[in-house]
KEDOPA-397805 format. One record per residue (C-alpha): residue in three letters; x, z, y. Coordinates in steps of 0.02 Angstrom, whole numbers, padded with zeros to 5 digits, always signed. Layout:
N
ALAXZY...
//
This chain:
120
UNK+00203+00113-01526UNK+00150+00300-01472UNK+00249+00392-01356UNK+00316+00555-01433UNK+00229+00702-01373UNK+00341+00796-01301UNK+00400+00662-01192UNK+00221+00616-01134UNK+00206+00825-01113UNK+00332+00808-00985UNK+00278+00669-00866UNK+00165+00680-00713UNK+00084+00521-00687UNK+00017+00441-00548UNK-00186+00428-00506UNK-00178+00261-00610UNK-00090+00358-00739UNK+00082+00270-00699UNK+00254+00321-00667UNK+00392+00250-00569UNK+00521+00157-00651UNK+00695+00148-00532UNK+00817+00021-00662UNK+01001+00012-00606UNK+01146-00086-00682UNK+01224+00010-00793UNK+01421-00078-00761UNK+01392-00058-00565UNK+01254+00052-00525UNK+01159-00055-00420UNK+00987-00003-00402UNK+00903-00154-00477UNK+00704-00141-00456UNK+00574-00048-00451UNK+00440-00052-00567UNK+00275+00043-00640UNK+00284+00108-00822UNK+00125+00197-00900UNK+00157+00266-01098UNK+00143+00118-01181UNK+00271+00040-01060UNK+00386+00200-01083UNK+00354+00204-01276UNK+00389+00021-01305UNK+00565+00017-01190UNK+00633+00159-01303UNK+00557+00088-01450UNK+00644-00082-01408UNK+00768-00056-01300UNK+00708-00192-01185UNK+00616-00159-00985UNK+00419-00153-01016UNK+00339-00117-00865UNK+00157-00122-00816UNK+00098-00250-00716UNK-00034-00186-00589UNK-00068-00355-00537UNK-00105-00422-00710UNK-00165-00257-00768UNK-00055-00266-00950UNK+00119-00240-01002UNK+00264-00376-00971UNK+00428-00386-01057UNK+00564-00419-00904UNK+00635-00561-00953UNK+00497-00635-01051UNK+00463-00796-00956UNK+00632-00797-00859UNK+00765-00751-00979UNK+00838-00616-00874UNK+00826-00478-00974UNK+00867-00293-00978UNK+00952-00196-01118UNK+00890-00007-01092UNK+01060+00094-01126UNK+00970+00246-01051UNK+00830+00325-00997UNK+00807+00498-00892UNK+00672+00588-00840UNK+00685+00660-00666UNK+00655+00839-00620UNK+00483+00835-00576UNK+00437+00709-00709UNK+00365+00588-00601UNK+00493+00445-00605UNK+00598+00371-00724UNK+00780+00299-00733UNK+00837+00174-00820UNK+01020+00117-00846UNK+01019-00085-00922UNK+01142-00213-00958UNK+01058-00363-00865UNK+01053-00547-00906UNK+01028-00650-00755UNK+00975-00589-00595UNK+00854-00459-00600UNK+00728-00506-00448UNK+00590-00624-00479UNK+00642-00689-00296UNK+00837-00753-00388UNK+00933-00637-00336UNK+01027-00497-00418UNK+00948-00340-00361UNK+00765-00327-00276UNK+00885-00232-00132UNK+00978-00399-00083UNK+00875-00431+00074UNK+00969-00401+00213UNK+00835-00291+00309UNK+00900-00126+00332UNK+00828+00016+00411UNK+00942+00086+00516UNK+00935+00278+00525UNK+00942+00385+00690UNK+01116+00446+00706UNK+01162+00236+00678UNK+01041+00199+00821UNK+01118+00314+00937UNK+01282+00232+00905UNK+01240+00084+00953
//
């Protein structure tokens, strides 16, 4: 799978040649994850309709889903105004954090910003 040129045109990737990935549940708009996507990632999720992502850790692409069974249906993709990052919108089967729970933004640490600290 090749990823049409006038997509690839308009992203600016990373040093690594990567771009971010933010995936949010399409029925509730939770922000999901956070992931890395280089061409072959990008060209294979709209060539598929499932999450490819590449792993920097393994150094190749992974299917989400593939060993878990949780995976994402891409209903849409975006390309963000500087064409750095990506958005995905997915129907998601199972929880989507490789920790078990839904979102990767479950943990309960939470930054609190200034005007919060003053209040308190």
């Amino acid at each position: 799978m090749t990823l049409d040129a006038a997509v690839s045109a308009r992203l600016k990737r990373n040093a690594d040649g990567l771009i971010a990935a933010v995936v949010v549940e399409h029925a509730t708009s939770d922000v999901l994850m956070m992931a890395w996507m280089n061409d072959d990632a990008l060209a294979a999720t709209l060539a598929t309709r499932r999450g490819t992502y590449w792993s920097r850790s393994r150094q190749k692409l992974w299917v989400k889903g593939e060993t878990s069974g949780h995976y994402q249906h891409v209903r849409e993709v975006r390309i963000d105004c500087d064409g750095d990052t990506v958005l995905l919108r997915v129907d998601q089967t199972g929880p989507a954090c490789h920790t078990g729970t839904h979102t990767c933004f479950d943990t309960e640490e939470r930054l609190l910003l200034a005007d919060e600290k003053e209040l308190a």
